[in-house]
C-alpha positions in Angstrom: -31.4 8.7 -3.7 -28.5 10.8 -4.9 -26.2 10.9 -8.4 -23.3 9.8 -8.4 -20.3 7.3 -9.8 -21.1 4.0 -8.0 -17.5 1.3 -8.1 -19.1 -2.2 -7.3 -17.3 -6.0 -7.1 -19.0 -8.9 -7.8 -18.5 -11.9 -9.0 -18.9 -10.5 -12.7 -15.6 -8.2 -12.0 -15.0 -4.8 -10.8 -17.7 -2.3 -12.1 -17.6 1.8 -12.2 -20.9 3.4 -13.6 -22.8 6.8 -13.4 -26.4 5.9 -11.4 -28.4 6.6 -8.6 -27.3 5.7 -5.4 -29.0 5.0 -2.0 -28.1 7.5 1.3 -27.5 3.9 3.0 -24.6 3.7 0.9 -22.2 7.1 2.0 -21.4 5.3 5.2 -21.2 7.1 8.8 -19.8 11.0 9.3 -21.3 14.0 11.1 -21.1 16.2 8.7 -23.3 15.7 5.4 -22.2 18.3 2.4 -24.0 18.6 -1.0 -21.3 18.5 -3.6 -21.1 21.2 -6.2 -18.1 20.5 -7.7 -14.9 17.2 -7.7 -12.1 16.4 -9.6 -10.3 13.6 -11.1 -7.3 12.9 -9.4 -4.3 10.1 -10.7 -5.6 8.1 -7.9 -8.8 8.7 -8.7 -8.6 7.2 -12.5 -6.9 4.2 -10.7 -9.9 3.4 -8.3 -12.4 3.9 -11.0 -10.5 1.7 -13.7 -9.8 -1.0 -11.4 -6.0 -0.7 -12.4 -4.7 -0.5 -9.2 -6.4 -2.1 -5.7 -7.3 2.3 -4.3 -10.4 0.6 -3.4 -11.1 -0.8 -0.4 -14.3 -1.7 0.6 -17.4 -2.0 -1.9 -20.0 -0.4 -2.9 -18.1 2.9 -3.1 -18.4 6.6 -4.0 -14.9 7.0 -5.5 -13.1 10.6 -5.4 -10.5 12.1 -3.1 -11.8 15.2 -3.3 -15.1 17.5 -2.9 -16.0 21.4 -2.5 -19.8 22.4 -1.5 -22.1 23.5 1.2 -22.6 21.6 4.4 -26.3 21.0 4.8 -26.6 19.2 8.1 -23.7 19.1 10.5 -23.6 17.6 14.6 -19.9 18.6 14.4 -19.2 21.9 16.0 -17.0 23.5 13.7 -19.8 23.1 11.1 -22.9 24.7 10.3 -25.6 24.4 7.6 -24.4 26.7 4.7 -20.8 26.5 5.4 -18.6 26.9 2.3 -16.3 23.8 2.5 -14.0 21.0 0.7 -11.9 18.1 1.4 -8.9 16.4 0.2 -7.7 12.7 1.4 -8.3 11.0 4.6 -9.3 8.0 3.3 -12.5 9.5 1.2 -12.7 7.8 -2.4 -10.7 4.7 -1.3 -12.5 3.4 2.0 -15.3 6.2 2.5 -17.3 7.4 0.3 -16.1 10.4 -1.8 -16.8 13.1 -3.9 -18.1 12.2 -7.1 -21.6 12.1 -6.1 -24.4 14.8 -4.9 -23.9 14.2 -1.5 -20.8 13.1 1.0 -21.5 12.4 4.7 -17.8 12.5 6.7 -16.1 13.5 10.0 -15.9 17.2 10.7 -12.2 17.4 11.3 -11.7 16.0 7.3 -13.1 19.3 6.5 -11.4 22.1 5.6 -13.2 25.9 4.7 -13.4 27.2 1.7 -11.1 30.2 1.2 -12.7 33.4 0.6 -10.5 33.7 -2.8 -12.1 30.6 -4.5 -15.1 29.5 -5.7 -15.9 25.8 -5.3 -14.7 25.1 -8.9 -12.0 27.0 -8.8 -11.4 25.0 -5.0 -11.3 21.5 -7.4 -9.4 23.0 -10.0 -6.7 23.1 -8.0 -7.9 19.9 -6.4 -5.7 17.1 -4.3 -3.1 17.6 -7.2 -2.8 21.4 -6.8 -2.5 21.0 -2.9 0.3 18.5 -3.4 1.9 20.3 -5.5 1.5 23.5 -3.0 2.8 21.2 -0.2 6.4 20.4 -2.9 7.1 23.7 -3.0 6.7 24.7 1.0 9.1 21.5 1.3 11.8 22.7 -0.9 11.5 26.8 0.3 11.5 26.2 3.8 14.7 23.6 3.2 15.7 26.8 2.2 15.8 26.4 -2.2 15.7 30.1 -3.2 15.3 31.3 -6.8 18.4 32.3 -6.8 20.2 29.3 -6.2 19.3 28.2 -10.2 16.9 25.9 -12.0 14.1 23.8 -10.7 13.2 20.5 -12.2 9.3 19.6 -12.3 9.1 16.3 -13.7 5.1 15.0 -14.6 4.4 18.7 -16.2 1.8 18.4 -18.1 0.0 16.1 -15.0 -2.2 17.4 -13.0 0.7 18.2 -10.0 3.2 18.8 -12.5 1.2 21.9 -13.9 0.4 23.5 -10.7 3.8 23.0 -9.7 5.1 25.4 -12.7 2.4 28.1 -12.1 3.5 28.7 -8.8 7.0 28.2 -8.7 7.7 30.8 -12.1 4.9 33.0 -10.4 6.9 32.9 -7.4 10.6 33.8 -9.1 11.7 30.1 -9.6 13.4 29.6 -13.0 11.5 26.3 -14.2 12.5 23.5 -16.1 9.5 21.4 -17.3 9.8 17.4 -18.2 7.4 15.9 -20.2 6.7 12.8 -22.8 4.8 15.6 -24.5 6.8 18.2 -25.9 4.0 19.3 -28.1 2.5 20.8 -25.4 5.6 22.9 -24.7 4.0 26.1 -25.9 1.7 25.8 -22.9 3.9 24.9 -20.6 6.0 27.8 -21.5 2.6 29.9 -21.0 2.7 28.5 -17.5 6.2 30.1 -16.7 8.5 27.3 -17.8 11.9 28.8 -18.6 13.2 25.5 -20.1 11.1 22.0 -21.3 13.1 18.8 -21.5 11.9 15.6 -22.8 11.3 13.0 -20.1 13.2 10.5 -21.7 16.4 12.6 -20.6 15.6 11.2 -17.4 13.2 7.8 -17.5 15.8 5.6 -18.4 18.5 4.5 -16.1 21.1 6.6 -15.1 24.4 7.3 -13.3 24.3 7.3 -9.3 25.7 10.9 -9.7 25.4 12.8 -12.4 26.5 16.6 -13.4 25.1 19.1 -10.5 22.1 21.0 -12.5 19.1 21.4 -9.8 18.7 23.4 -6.8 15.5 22.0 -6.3 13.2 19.2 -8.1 9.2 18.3 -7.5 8.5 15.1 -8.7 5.4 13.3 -8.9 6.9 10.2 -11.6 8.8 8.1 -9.3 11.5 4.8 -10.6 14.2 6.4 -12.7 13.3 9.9 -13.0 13.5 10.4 -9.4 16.5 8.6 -9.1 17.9 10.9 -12.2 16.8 13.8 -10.7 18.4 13.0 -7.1 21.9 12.6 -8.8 21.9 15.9 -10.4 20.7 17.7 -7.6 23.1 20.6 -6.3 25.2 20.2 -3.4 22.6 20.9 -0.4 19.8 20.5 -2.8 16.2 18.9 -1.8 13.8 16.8 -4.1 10.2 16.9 -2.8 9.2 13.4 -4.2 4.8 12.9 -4.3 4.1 10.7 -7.1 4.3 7.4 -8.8 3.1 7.7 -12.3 6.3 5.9 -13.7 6.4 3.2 -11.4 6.4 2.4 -7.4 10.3 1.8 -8.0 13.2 3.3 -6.9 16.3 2.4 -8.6 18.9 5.1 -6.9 22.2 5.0 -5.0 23.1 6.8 -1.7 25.6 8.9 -3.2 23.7 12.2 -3.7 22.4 11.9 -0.5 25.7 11.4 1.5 27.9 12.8 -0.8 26.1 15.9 -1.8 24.1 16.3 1.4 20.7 16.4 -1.1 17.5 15.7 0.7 14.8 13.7 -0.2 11.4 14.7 1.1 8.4 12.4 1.2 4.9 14.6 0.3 1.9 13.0 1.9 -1.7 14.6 1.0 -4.0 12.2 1.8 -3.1 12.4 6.0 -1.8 15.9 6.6 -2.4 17.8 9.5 -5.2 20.6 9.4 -2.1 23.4 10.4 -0.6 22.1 6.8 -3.6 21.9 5.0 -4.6 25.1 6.0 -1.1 26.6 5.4 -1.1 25.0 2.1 -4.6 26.5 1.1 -3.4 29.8 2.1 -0.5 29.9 0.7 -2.3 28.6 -3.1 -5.0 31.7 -2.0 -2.0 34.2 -2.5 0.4 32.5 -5.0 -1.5 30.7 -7.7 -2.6 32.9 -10.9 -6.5 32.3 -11.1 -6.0 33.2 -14.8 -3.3 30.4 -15.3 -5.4 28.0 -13.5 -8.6 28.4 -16.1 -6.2 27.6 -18.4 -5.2 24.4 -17.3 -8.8 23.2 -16.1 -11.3 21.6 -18.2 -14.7 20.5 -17.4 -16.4 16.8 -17.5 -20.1 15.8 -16.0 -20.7 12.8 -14.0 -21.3 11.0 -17.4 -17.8 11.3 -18.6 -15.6 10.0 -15.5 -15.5 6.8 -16.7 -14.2 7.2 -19.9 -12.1 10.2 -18.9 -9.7 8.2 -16.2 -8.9 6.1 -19.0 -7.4 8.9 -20.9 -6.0 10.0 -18.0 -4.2 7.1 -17.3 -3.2 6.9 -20.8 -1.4 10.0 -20.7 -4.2 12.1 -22.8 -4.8 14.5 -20.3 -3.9 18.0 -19.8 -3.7 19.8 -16.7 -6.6 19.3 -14.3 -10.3 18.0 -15.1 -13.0 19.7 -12.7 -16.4 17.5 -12.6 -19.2 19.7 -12.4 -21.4 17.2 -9.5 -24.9 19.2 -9.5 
């Protein structure tokens, strides 16, 4: 038996509790890691509140990410005491994830640990970090430099959003933040925003072109800020789109796409390749200020996931929310 967040469905409804679970339970893998630390992703708050089908099969570990130490392994890149964590492939939504003591899963899910993080500091950043790691590669290797002008992160405050503006200022990008919380502008400023707009400047529908402003935009809202964003891209412009916290929707026209030549790229994290994971991680290992990052985390125990993906969902939290596992 093993701690952990436990998602069951019977007919009494769909049930998320803290509890001990059975070994039978974590499924098959070759590779069985004792969790030190997880994190509570958008997706994650989804599959533990029921609020959107993530699940899909029951009883179920929930949590798209882990960082710990292997301590059994049949897998050969593996080895008892390997430093290790994992982000997507399925774990949290149809095997068993990270918020628990243990995970059992396949080797190649696995990625190391680099040498420049600790295992907290490896779910601080978290599936939302990585994404937002995988944006920016997507709009510099299309070629966005920081001299081309501003950068529109949309989702700021989220979990994504927040990374996004710590690397992108860190890395000479002049940032424009957009967010339904403009009190928290002081922080986001502290993150390297240049500029913080309220998100109603772009939520609500909009022109299929609109005045050229960004050189580049990571979104992670979806429905009519994407679409807003996409017609004020500048000519040649790309919008790395990862998100859907303001709807599955969207409501755009072709025009900035064959009249302005922008490009729309689609950020997956849950099925990457290992050569992008790996270049992702790296690439966070060099670019992301630890000392920004600790200010943007905040702790929870197993006790509190519950009721802390319903603030998330709400819109009550900041940053990103590490989940101290053992």
């Amino acid at each position: 038996m093993f701690s952990g967040i436990l998602i069951t469905k019977d007919d009494t409804g769909y049930h998320a509790s803290h509890q001990n679970i059975d070994d039978a339970v974590l499924g098959e893998g070759d590779v069985t890691v004792a969790v030190d630390w997880s994190t509570l992703n958008y997706k994650d708050a989804l599959a533990v509140t029921g609020k959107s089908p993530v699940v899909r099969r029951f009883p179920l570990v929930p949590g798209i990410d882990f960082a710990g130490t292997v301590t059994a392994s049949s897998h050969a890149d593996w080895q008892a005491g390997d430093k290790v964590l994992l982000n997507g492939w399925g774990v949290g939504e149809s095997h068993c994830g990270g918020l628990a003591e243990l995970a059992r899963v396949k080797g190649e899910w696995l990625t190391a640990l680099p040498a420049q993080f600790s295992t907290r500091q490896a779910m601080a950043i978290g599936t939302a970090g990585y994404t937002a790691m995988l944006c920016v590669l997507a709009l510099e290797k299309h070629g966005v430099k920081p001299s081309d002008g501003e950068v529109l992160v949309t989702g700021a405050n989220g979990g994504v959003g927040s990374v996004a503006v710590a690397l992108l200022s860190k890395m000479g990008y002049i940032v424009v933040a957009s967010t339904g919380r403009l009190q928290e502008s002081a922080f986001l400023e502290s993150l390297g925003a240049a500029k913080v707009m309220d998100r109603n400047e772009l939520s609500n529908p909009g022109k299929p072109l609109a005045k050229e402003r960004w050189a580049g935009v990571v979104d992670s809202v979806g429905s009519h800020t994407l679409a807003n964003a996409c017609a004020a891209t500048k000519y040649g412009g790309a919008v790395a789109a990862c998100g859907l916290a303001g709807g599955m929707d969207f409501p755009a026209s072709v025009a900035p796409f064959i009249l302005r030549g922008v490009t729309l790229y689609g950020i997956d994290s849950v099925m990457s390749p290992q050569p992008r994971r790996q270049e992702a991680w790296g690439r966070l290992a060099r670019d992301l200020d630890t000392a920004k990052l600790d200010t943007i985390t905040s702790e929870i125990g197993l006790d509190d996931v519950v009721r802390v993906c319903g603030e998330l969902l709400q819109g009550k939290v900041r940053g990103r929310v590490v989940v101290k596992v053992r």
